[in-house]
C-alpha positions as CSV (number, residue, x, y, z in Angstrom):
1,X,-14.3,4.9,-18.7
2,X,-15.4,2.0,-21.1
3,X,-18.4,1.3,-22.4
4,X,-20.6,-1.9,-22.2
5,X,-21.9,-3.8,-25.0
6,X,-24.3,-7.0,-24.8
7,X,-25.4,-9.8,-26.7
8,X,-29.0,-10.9,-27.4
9,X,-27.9,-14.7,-28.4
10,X,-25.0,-14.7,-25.9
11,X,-23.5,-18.7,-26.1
12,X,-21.0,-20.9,-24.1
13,X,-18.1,-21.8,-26.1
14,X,-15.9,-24.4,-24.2
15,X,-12.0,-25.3,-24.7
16,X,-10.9,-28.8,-23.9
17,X,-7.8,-29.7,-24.9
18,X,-8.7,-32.7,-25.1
19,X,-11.3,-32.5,-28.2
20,X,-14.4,-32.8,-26.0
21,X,-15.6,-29.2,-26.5
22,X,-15.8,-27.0,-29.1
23,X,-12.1,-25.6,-29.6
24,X,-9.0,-27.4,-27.9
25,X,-7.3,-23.4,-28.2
26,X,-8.5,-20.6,-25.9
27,X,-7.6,-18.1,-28.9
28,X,-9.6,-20.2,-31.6
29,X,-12.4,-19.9,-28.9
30,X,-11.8,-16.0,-28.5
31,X,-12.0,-15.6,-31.9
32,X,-15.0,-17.2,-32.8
33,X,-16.7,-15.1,-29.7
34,X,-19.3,-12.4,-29.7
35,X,-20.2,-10.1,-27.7
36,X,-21.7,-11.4,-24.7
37,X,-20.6,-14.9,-25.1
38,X,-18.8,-17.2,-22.4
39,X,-15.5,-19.0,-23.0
40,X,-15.9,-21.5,-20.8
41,X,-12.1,-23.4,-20.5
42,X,-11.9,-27.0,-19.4
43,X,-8.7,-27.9,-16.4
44,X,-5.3,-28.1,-18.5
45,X,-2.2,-26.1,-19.2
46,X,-2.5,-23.4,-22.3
47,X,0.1,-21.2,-24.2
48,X,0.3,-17.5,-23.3
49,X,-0.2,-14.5,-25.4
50,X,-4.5,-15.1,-25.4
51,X,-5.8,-11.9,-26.8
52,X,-9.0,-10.8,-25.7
53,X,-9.4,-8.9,-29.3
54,X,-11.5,-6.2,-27.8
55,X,-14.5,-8.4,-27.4
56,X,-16.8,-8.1,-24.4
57,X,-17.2,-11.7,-23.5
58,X,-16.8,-13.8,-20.3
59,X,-13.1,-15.8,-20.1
60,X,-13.8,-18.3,-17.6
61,X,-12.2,-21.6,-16.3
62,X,-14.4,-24.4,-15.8
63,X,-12.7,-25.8,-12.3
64,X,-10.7,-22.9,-11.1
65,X,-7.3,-21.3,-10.9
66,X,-5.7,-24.5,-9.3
67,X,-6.1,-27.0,-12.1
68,X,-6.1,-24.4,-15.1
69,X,-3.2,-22.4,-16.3
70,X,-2.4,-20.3,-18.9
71,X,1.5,-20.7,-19.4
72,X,3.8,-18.3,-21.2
73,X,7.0,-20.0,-20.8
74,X,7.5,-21.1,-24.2
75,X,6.6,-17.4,-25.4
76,X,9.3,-15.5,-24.3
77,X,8.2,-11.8,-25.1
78,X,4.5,-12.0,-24.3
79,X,2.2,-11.5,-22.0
80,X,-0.3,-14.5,-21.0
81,X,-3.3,-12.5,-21.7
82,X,-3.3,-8.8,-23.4
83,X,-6.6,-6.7,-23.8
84,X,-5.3,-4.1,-25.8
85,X,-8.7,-3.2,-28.7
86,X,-10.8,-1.2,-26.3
87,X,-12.4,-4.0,-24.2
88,X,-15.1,-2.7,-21.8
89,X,-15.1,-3.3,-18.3
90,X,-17.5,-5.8,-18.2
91,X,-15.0,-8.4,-20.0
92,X,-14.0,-10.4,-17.2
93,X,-10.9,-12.8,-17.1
94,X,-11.7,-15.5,-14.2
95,X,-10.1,-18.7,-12.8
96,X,-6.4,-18.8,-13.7
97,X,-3.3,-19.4,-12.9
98,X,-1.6,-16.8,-14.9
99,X,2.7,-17.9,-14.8
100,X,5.7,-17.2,-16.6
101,X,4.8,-14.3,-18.6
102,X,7.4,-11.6,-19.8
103,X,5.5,-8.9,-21.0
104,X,4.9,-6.8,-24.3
105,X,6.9,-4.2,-25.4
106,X,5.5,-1.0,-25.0
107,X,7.2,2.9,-24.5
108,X,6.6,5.3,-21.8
109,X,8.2,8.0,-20.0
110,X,10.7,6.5,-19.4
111,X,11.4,4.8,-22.8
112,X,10.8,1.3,-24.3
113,X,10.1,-1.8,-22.1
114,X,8.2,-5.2,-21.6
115,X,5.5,-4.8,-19.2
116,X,2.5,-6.8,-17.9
117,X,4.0,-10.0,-17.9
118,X,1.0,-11.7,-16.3
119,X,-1.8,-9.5,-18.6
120,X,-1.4,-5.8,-20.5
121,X,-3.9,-4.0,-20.5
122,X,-3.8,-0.5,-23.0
123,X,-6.4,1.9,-23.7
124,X,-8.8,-1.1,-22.7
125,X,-10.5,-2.2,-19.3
126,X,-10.9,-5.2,-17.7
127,X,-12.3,-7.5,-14.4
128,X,-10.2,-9.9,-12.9
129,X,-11.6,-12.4,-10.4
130,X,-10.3,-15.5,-8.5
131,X,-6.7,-15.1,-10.8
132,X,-3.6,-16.5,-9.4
133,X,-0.8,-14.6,-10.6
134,X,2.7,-16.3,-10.4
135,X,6.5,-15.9,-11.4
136,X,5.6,-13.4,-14.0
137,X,8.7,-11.7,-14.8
138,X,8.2,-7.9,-16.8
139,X,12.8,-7.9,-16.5
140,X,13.6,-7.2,-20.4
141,X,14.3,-3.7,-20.1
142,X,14.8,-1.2,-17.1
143,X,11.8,0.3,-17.7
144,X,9.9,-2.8,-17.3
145,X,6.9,-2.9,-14.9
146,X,4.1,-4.5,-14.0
147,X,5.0,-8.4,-13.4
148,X,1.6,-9.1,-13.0
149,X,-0.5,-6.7,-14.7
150,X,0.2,-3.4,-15.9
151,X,-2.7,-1.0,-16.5
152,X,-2.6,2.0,-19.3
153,X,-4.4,4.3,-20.0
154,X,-7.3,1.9,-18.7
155,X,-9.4,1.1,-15.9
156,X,-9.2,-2.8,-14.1
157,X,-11.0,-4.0,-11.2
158,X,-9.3,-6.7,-9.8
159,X,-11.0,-9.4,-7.3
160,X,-10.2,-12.6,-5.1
161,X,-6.7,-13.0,-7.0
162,X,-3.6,-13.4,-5.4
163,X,-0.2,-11.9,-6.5
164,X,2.9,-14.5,-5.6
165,X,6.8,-14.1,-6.8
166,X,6.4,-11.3,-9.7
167,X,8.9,-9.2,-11.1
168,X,8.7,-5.8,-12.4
169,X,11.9,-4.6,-13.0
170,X,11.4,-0.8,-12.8
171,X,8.6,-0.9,-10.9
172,X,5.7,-3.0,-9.7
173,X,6.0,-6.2,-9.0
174,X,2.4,-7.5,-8.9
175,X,0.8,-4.0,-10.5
176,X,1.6,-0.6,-12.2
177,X,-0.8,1.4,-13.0
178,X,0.4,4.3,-15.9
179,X,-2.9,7.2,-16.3
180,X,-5.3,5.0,-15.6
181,X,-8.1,4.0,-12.6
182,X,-7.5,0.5,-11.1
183,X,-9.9,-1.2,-8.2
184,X,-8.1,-4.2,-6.2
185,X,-10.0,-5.8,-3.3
186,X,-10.5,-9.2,-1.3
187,X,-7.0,-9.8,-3.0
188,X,-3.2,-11.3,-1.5
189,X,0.3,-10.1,-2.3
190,X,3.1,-11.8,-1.1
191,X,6.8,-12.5,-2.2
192,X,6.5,-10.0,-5.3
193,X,9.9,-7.6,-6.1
194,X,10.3,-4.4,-8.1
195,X,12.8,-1.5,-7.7
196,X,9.8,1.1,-7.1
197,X,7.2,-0.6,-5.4
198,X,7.4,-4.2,-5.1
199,X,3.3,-5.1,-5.0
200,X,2.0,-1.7,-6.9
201,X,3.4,0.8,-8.4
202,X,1.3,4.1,-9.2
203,X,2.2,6.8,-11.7
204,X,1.4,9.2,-14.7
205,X,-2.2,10.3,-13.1
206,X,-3.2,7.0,-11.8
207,X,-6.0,6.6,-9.3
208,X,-5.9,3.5,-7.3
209,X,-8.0,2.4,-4.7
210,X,-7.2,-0.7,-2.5
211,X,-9.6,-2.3,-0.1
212,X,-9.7,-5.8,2.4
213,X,-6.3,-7.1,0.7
214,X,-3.0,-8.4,2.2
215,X,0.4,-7.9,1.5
216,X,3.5,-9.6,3.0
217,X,6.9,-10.2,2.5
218,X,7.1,-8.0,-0.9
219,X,10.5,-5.9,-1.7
220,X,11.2,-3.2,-3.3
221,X,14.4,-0.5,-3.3
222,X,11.8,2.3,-2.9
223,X,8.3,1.2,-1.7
224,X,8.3,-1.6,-0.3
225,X,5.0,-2.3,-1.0
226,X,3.4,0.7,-2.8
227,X,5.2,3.4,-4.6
228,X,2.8,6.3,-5.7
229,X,4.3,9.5,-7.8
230,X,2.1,12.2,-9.5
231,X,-1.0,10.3,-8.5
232,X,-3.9,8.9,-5.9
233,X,-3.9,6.0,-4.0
234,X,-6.3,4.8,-1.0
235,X,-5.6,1.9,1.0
236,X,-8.5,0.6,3.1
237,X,-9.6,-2.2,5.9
238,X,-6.2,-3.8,4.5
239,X,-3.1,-5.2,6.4
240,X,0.6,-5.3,5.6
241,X,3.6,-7.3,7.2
242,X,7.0,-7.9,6.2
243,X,7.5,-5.6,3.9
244,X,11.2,-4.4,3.2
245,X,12.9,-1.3,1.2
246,X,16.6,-1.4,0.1
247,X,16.2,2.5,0.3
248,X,13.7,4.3,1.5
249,X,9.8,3.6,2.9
250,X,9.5,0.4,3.8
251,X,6.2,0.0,2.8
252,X,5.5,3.3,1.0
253,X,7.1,5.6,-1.3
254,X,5.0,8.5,-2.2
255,X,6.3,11.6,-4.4
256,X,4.1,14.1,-5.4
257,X,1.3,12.7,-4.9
258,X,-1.9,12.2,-2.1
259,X,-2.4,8.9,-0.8
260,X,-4.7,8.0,2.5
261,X,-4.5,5.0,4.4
262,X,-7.8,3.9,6.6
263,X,-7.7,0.6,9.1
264,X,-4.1,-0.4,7.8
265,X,-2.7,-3.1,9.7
266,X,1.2,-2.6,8.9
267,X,3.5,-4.7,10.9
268,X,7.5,-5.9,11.2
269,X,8.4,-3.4,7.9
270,X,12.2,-2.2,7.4
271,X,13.9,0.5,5.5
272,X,17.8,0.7,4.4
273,X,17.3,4.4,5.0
274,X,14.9,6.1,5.7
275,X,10.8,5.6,6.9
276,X,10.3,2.1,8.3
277,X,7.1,2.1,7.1
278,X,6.3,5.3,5.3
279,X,8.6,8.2,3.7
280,X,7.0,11.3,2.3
281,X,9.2,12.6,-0.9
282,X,9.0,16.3,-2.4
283,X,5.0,17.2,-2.8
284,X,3.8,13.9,-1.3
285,X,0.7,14.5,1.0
286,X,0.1,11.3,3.3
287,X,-3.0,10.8,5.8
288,X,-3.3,7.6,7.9
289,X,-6.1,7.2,10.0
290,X,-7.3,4.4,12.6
291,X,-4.4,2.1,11.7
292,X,-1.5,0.9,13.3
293,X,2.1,0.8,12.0
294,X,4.6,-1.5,14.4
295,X,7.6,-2.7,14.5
296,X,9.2,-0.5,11.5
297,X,12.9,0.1,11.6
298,X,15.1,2.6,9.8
299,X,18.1,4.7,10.2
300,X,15.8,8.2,10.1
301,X,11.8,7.8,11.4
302,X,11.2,4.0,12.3
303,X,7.6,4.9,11.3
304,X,7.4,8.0,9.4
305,X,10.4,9.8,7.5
306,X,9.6,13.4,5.9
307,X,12.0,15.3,3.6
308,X,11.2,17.2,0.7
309,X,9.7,20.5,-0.8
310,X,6.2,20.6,0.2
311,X,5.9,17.2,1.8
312,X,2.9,16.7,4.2
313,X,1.9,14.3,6.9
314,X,-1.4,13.8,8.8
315,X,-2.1,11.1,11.6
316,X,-5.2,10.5,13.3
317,X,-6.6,7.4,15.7
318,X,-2.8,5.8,14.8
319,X,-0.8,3.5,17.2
320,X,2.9,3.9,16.4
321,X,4.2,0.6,18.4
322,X,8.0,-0.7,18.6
323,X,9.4,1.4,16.0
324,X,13.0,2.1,16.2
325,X,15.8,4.2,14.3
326,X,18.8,5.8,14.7
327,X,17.2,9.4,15.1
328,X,13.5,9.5,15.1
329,X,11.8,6.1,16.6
330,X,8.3,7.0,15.2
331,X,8.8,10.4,13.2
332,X,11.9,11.9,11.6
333,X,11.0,14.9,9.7
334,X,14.0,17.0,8.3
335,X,11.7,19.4,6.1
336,X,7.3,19.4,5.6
337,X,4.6,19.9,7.9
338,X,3.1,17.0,10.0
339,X,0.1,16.7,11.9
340,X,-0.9,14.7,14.7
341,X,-4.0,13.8,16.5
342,X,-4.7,11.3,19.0
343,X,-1.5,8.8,18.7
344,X,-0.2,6.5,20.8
345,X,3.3,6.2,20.0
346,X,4.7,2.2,22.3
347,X,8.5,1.8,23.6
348,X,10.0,3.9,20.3
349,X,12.9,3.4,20.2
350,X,15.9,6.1,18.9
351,X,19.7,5.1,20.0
352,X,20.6,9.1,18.8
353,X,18.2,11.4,19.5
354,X,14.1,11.4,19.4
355,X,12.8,8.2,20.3
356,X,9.6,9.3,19.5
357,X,10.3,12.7,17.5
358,X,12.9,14.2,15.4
359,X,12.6,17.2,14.0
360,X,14.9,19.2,11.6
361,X,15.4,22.6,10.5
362,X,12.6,22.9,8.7
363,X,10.1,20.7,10.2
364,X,6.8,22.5,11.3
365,X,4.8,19.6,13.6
366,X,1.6,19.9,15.5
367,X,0.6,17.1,18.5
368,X,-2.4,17.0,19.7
369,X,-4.3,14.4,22.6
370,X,-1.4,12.3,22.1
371,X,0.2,9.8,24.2
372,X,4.0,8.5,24.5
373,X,4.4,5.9,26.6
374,X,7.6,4.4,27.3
375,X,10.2,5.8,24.5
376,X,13.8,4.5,24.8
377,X,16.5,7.3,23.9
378,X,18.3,9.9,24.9
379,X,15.8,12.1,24.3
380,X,11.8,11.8,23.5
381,X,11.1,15.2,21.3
382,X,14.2,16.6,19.6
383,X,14.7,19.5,17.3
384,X,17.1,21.5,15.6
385,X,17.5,25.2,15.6
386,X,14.5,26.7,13.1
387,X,12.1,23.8,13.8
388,X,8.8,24.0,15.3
389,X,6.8,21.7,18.0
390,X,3.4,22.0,19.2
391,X,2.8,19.5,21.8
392,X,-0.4,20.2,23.6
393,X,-2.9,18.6,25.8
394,X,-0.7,15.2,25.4
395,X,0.9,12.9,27.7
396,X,4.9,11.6,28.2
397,X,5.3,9.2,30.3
398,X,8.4,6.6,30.9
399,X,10.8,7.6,29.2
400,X,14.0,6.9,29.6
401,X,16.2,9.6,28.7
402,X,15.3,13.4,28.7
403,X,12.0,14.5,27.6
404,X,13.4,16.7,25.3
405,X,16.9,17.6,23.5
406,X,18.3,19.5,21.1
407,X,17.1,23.4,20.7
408,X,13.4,22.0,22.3
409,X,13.1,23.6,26.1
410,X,11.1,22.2,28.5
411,X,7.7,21.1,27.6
412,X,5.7,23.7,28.9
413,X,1.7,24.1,27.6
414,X,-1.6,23.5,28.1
415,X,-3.2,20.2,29.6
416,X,0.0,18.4,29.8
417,X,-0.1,14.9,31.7
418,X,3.8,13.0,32.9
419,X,1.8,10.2,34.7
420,X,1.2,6.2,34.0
421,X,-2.2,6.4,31.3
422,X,-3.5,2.8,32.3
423,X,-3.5,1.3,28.9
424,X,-5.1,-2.1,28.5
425,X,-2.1,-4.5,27.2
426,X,0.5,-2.1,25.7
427,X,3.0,-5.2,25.4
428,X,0.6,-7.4,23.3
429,X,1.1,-8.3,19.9
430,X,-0.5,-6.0,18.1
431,X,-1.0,-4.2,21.1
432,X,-4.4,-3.1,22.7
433,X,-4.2,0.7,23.8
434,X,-7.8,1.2,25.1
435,X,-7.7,3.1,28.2
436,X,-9.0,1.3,31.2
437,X,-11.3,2.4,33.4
438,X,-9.8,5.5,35.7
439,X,-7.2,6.6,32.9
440,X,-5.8,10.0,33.4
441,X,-6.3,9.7,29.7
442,X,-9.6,9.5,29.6
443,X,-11.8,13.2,28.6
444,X,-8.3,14.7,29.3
445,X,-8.1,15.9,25.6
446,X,-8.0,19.4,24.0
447,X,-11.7,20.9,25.6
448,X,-13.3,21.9,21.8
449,X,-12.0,18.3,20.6
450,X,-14.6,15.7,20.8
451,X,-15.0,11.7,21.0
452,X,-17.4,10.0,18.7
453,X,-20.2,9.7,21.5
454,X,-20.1,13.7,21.8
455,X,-17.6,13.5,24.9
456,X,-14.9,15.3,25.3
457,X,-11.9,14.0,23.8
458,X,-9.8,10.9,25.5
459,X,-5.8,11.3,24.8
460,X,-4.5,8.6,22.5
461,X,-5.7,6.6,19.6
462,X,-8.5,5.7,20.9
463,X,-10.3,9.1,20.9
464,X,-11.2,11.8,18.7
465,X,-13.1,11.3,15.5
466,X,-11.2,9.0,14.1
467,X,-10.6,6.1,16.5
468,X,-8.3,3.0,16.6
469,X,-10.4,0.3,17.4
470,X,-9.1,-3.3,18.2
C-alpha cells in the first residue's frame, strides 16, 4: 500500500539521555534523520508524542523494551508515537515499552475522538517488533479506540509485542483497525478492555490477519476479544482463554462481515447473553476449522449463538467441549444457516432445552459425520416449529435427557450410530477425541466424504478434510 524509499549513506544516530550520543531527544534525533537512517535509543525513560515525520528510518532501542520507555504521562492528549506523513512500511518502531498514552484526536463515523493512545497511525504504514504496549488509555471521547494502536487508512505489521491493560473506550483495547490492512503475529494480549472488542477491533473495510498470537483474560461488552463489522479478519495457529463479554460473544462479535478461524485454541470464555465464545450478528459469515472452543458459557449457545438477517455459520474438524447455556449448550441459532462437519460436541450442557442444539424458527442447520457424546439436558437437538435439522451419518450417544424435543421427531436417517465411540480421553483438559482403535466411529462417515489419507470418512473431529489434531 506504501511505498519504500532507501538511503545510499544511511547513518546511526543514537539518543542518550545522558549526553553520550548524539541527541539526548528521540524527536531531535527524528528530525535530523534521513531516509534509511537508524535511530538507535540508549535505556531511559522519554516523553510521548515522537513523530515519525513521514521518514523511512529504523526507530530502534539499544537494550530492549524492558529498560526503555517512551512515556506519555505528562502529555495528556497524545499519543507516544504517531506516523501520520505517509511513512512506508518499511519504517519500523522496535524495542519499547510504549505506556500511558491518550491518543490524538481524530473524526470518524462515528464523530470526534482520541485514538491510538499507544501509536496513531493515518494514511501511513508501519512495523512494529518486540513493542510492549501498556496502560494506554484512548477514554477522552466515546468514540475512542485503539488503546494501543489504531490503524487508518494504513497498513501495520505488528511482531513479537505484547498488548497488557489498554483501553479503548469505543472499541479496541489493544487494536482498531478503521479501512486499512493490519498483520499481527508471534504477539500476546492480555488484560486489555474496550466496549467492542477488547484486544481488536475491525471496521470500515478492514482486513486483518492474525497468526501464532495469544489472548487472555481481555473484556469487552461485545467481543470479548475481536469484534469485526463490515470487514475481514483471519485468526490462525493462535489460542484464546478467558475471555469475557458483558453482552454478547465472548470472544467474538462479528456483524457483517467474514472472518475464519484455523487451529484456534479458545478456552473458559463467557458471555452475559448470548455466544460463549462466538455470536454471528446480521450478515456475519463465520468459518472455524480444526480448532477447539471449551468451556464457553452463555444464556443462548455456550459455543456458538446465531441471530440475524443473513447470518452464516460453518464448522469443520471442531471440538465443542463443556460448553453450557440455558438453551443451546454448543449451538443456539434463532435465525441463519449453519453448517457442520465432523464435530465432536463433549458433556454440553443446556438446563432448558438443547444441550447440544437449539434451533429456532428460522434456523436452517446441516450435521454431518458428527459426534455428541454425553450432552446434559432435557433434550440433545431441539427445534421450534419452521426450523430445519439435517443430522446424518452422525452419532448420539449418553445423553441424558431425550434425544430430541420440541417440534424435532425422532431421529430417523441415514448411517445413524446411538452407541459408546471409544474416544481416547474425552475428560482431559483440553480433551483428546482421537478415536481408538475398534471405534464404531471409525470409516463410519457419509460414503462420498473422505479422510485426508483417501479413506472413507471417520465421524467426529478427527476426520474429514479438515481434521482436529492434538
Amino acid at each position: 500500500m506504501f511505498g519504500q524509499t532507501t538511503n545510499a549513506e544511511a547513518a546511526d544516530l543514537l539518543v542518550d539521555p545522558g549526553g553520550a550520543g548524539d541527541y539526548v531527544g528521540i524527536q531531535e534525533a527524528i528530525d535530523a534523520a534521513s531516509d534509511g537512517d537508524r535511530v538507535l535509543v540508549a535505556p531511559g525513560t522519554y516523553p510521548g508524542g515522537v513523530d515519525l515525520r513521514g521518514k523511512d528510518i529504523v526507530l530502534i532501542s539499544t537494550s530492549g523494551p524492558s529498560v526503555t520507555e517512551i512515556n506519555s504521562q505528562d502529555t495528556p492528549h497524545e499519543s507516544t508515537i504517531l506516523a501520520t506523513s505517509g511513512e512506508p512500511l518499511s519504517a519500523m518502531v522496535s524495542g519499547f515499552t510504549l505506556t500511558r498514552g491518550h491518543g490524538t484526536q481524530n473524526r470518524w463515523a462515528l464523530g470526534n475522538a482520541w485514538s491510538g493512545a499507544g501509536i496513531y497511525v493515518l494514511d501511513s504504514a508501519l512495523t512494529v517488533h518486540n513493542c510492549r504496549f501498556v496502560q494506554n488509555l484512548a477514554r477522552h471521547s466515546g468514540q475512542s479506540i485503539g488503546g494501543g494502536l489504531v490503524v487508518i487508512d494504513g497498513e501495520v505489521n505488528v511482531t513479537e509485542s505484547l498488548f497488557v491493560g489498554n483501553l479503548g473506550y469505543y472499541g479496541g483495547g489493544a487494536i482498531a483497525a478503521l479501512a486499512s490492512e493490519v498483520l499481527v503475529e508471534d504477539s500476546t494480549f492480555r488484560g486489555n478492555i474496550g466496549a467492542r472488542g477488547g484486544a481488536i477491533f475491525v471496521a470500515e473495510g478492514s482486513d486483518v490477519i492474525v497468526h501464532s498470537s495469544v489472548f487472555e483474560s481481555n473484556e469487552a461488552s461485545w467481543g470479548g476479544t475481536f469484534y469485526v463489522m463490515d470487514s475481514a479478519l483471519m485468526v490462525t495457529s493462535s489460542r484464546v482463554s478467558g475471555s469475557s463479554a458483558l453482552m454478547d460473544g465472548g470472544v467474538l462479535f462479528v456483524k457483517g462481515a467474514e472472518v475464519l478461524l484455523d487451529d484456534v485454541l479458545s478456552d473458559s470464555s463467557a458471555a452475559g447473553r448470548d455466544g460463549g465464545h462466538i455470536r454471528v450478528a446480521t450478515g456475519g459469515s463465520v468459518t472455524v476449522t480444526a480448532s477447539q472452543l471449551t468451556d464457553g458459557l452463555a444464556l443462548g449457545g455456550g459455543a456458538v449463538a446465531m441471530r440475524g438477517e443473513a447470518a452464516s455459520f460453518t464448522a469443520a474438524g471442531v471440538v465443542f467441549g463443556g460448553n453450557s447455556a440455558v438453551d443451546g449448550g454448543d449451538l443456539w441459532v434463532f435465525d441463519g444457516v449453519a453448517s457442520l462437519n465432523n464435530i465432536t460436541s463433549l458433556s454440553a450442557t443446556a438446563s432448558v432445552a438443547g444441550s447440544v442444539l437449539w434451533l429456532g424458527d428460522g434456523a436452517t442447520v446441516t450435521a454431518l459425520n458428527t459426534i455428541a457424546y454425553r450432552p446434559d439436558g432435557p433434550f440433545a437437538l431441539f427445534t421450534e416449529d419452521g426450523a430445519s435439522l439435517s443430522w446424518r451419518w452422525s452419532l448420539l450417544y449418553g445423553q441424558t435427557g431425550a434425544p430430541t424435543g420440541g417440534a424435532l421427531g425422532e431421529l430417523g436417517g441415514d448411517g445413524l450410530l446411538f452407541v459408546d465411540p471409544l474416544l481416547a480421553d474425552p475428560e482431559a483438559h483440553p480433551p483428546d477425541v482421537r478415536l481408538l482403535e475398534g471405534s464404531p466411529a471409525i470409516d463410519a462417515g457419509e460414503p462420498t466424504e473422505l479422510d485426508t489419507d483417501g479413506s472413507r470418512a471417520d465421524l467426529g473431529a478427527t476426520g474429514g478434510q479438515d481434521p482436529w489434531l492434538p
